[in-house]
N, C-alpha and C positions, 0 to 999 in steps of 0.2 A: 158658669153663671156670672151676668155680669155683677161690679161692682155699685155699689151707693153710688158712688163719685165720677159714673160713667154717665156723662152727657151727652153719647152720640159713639156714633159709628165711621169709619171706612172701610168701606168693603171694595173688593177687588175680585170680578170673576173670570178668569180665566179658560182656555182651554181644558185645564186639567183641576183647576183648584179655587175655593173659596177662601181668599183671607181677608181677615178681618181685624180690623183694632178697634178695641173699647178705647176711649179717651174723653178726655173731662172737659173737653171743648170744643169750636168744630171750625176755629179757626186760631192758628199758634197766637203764644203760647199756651200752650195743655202738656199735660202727660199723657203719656200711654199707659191704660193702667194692666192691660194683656195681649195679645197678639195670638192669635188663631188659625188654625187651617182645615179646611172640610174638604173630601173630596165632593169635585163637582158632580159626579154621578149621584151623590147623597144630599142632595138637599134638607132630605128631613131635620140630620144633625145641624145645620144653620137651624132650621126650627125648632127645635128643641134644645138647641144652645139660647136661643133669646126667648122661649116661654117661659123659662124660669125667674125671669124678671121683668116678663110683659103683664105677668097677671098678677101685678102686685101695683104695674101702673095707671092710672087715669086713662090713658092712651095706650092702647096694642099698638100700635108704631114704634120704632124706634129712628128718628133721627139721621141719615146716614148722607157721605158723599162717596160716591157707586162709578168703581170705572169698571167696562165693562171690555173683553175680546169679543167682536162676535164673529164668527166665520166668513161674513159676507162683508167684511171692514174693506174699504181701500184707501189708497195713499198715492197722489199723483204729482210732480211737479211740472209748471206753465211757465214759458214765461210771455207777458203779456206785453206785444209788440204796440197795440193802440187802446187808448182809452175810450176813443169814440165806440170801437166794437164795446167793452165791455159795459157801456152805455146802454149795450142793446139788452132788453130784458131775456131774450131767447139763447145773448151766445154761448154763456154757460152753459145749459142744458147743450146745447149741441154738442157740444165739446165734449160733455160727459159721454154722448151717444156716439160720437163720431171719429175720436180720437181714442179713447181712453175707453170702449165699449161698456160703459156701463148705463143699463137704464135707468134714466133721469125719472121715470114715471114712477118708478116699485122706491128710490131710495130716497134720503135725507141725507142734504151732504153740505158742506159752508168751505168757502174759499178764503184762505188765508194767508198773511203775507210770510213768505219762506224766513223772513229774518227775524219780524217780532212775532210771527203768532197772531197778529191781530185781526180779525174779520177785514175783508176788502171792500174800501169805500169809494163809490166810482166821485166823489167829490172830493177826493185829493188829490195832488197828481200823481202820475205813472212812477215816477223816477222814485220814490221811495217805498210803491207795492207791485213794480214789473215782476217777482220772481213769485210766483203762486203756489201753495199747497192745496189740494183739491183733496180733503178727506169727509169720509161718511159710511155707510153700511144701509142695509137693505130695514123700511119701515118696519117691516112684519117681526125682523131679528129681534130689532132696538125695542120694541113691543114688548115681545115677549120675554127681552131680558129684563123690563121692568116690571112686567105682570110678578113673574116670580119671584122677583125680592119682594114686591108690596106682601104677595101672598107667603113667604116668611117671617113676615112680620118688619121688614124692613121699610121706611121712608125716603126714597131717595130727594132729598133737598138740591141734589143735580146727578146726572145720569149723563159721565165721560166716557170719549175711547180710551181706553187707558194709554194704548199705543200712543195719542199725543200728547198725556199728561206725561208721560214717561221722555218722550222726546222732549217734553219742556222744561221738565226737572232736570234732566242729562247736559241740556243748555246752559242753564241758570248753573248748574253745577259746576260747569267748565269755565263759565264767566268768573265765579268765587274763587278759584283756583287760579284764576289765569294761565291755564291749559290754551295756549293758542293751537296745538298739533289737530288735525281731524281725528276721527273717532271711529271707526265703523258700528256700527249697532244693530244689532241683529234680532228679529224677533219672529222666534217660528212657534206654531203651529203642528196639529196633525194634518192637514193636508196643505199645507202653507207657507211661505215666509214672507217677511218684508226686509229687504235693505235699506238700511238710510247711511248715507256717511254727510256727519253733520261737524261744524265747528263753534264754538262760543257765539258765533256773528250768525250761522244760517243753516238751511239745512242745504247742503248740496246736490245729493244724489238720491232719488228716492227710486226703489225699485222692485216688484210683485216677483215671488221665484216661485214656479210649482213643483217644489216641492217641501216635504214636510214630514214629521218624523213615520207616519205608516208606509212612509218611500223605503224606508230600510229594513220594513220585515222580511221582505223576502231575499234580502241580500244575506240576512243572520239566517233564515233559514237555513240556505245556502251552505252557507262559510260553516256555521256549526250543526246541521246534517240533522234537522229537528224536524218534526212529522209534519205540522201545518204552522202558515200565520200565527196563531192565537196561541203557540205555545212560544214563537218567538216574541208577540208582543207582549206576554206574562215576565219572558225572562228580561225585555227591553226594559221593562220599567221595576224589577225586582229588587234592583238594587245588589243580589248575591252575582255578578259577574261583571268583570273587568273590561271594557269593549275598548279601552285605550287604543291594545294593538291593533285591534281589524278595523278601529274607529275612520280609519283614512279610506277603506274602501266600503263602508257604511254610507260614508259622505260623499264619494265620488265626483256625483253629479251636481252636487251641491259645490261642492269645491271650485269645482271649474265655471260654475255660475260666480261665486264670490270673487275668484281669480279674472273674471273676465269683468267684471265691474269695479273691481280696486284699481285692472290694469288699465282702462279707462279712464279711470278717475283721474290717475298718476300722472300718463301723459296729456291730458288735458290740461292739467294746474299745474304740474311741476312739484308736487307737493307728492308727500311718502304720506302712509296712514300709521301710526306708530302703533294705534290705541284699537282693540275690539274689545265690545260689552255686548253680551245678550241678557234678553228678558224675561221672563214668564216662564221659566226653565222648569221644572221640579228637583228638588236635590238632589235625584236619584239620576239626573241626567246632566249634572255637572260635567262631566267629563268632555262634553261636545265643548265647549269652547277650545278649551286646553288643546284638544285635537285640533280643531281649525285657526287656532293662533299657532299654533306648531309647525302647521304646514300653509298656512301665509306669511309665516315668518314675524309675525310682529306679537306685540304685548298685552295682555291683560290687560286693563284700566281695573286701579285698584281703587274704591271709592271711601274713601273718610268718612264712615257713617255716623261715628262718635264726631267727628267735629264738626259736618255738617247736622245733624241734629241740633246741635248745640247754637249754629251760625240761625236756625229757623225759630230756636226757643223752644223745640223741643224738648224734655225730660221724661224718662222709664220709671214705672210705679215699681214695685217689690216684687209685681208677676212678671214682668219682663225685663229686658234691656238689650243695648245694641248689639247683640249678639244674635238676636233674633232677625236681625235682618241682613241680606245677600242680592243677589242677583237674581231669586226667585221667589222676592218682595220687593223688586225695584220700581215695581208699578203701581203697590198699596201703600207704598213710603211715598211716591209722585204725587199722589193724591194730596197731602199733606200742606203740598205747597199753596200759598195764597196767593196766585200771582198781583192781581190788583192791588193786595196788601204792601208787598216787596217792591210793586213799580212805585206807588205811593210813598216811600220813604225809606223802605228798611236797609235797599243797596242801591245806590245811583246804576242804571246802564253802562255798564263800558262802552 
């Protein structure tokens, strides 16, 4: 139940999970007075987590800034040779349709510059928005994942991919730090991922991989000699087994997509990637980084959560603290950020 002192929500849905934080404001500084997780197949428990203090308010809504995964998300990078095309009202959509095959007619999707983030203004010039991010998802998705919070009793006061609030916290992260090294960032899915290897300044490399965690049930089948699918993917997500050691040929395919895009990257810039972080993970599946930092050779990125809380104005009420948060809250912590607030004063740009 929430608290008196709870003025609002972030919620986060996920592939696999609903989290949420109550907090006492809905732009820093606030506290966070709890921190939540419902599996996504249950939505009831979202709903019956927030009627026990909807019906004591004026308003059955509660407040909320809502990022959302949705299946049909993508993520493209352009880079934009003339200005006069993107003058043209059509060439975007073509592009979407032509290059990048996705239908411009069924999605909702905004073109952004690879290095601030900012929406593309065809009345600037090229040389400070030539490097393009082209993200969106399918109308009917984005619908329906706002249908279903309304009808939990949720207000969304805005409705994000999380995927880019996550890439823009990961950013601004790296700027506080002055982390100059790239990053890889990984963000899968069950039938899906996305690569991005990004640095403090931009995003570099953005890239769709088909594959996603129900690619490895039948490799567990396999390896551990278990009757169908559905009792590998019980034990997948179980938590009672260790997948460390077969973890390298779970990932196989996946591997050699990651290794074929780092090694890319490498000789192209001249630049090593030191750093991997993924997203949207569940705890129970912690292990896959470790595995593929292991076998790419490079590092964790450990992230400062007590200090960047602290650097945002954040603070934990008595139900929670930063312990509550990881790598599979990196997306309902992104939320958090105010970017307009922070370019407006709180940290000058590097």
């Amino acid at each position: 139940m929430l608290s008196k002192k709870t003025k609002g929500l972030f919620v986060e849905v996920n592939g696999f999970s609903c989290h949420v934080a109550a907090v006492t404001g809905m732009v820093p500084p606030f506290t966070i007075e709890s921190v939540h997780e419902f599996a996504r197949q249950n939505p009831e428990k979202l709903v019956s987590f927030l009627g026990g203090e909807s019906s004591t308010r004026r308003n059955r809504y509660i407040n909320a800034h809502c990022g959302i995964v949705p299946d049909s998300r993508f993520f493209r990078l352009h880079i934009l040779e003339s200005m006069a095309k993107a003058k043209d009202p059509e060439y975007f959509f073509q592009l979407l349709e032509e290059q990048f095959r996705v239908d411009s007619r069924s999605a909702r999707f905004s073109v952004l510059s690879a290095q601030s983030g900012m929406p593309f203004d065809a009345s600037k010039p090229l040389g400070s928005q030539k490097e393009l991010l082209f993200c969106g998802a399918e109308a009917k998705e984005l619908a329906t994942f706002q249908d279903s919070l309304v009808e939990s009793g949720v207000y969304p006061q805005s409705l994000q991919l999380s995927t880019l609030s996550s890439i823009a916290a990961l950013k601004y992260y790296l700027q506080g730090k002055a982390i100059d090294a790239p990053v890889l960032l990984i963000e899968m899915a069950r039938d899906s991922a996305n690569l991005f290897i990004l640095t403090r300044e931009k995003i570099d490399l953005c890239r769709p991989v088909n594959f996603g965690f129900d690619a490895v049930l039948p490799v567990i089948q396999k390896e551990l000699g278990l009757k169908d699918e559905a009792s590998a993917r019980n034990l997948f997500f179980s938590n009672t087994f260790d997948f460390r050691e077969i973890g390298p040929r779970l990932l196989a395919r996946f591997l050699k997509e990651l290794n074929s895009s780092t090694g890319f990257y490498e000789v192209q810039t001249g630049q090593t990637i030191p750093f991997l972080y993924m997203t949207s993970l569940p705890e129970t599946l912690e292990w896959i980084p470790e595995v593929i930092a292991s076998e790419l050779e490079i590092g964790l990125l450990d992230i400062d959560w007590e200090g960047w809380a602290a650097d945002l104005g954040i603070s934990f009420g008595d139900a929670c603290s930063v312990a509550d948060f990881g790598p599979s809250r990196f997306g309902l912590f992104s939320l958090f950020l105010n970017f307009q607030k922070l370019k407006d004063g709180s940290r000058e740009e590097n």
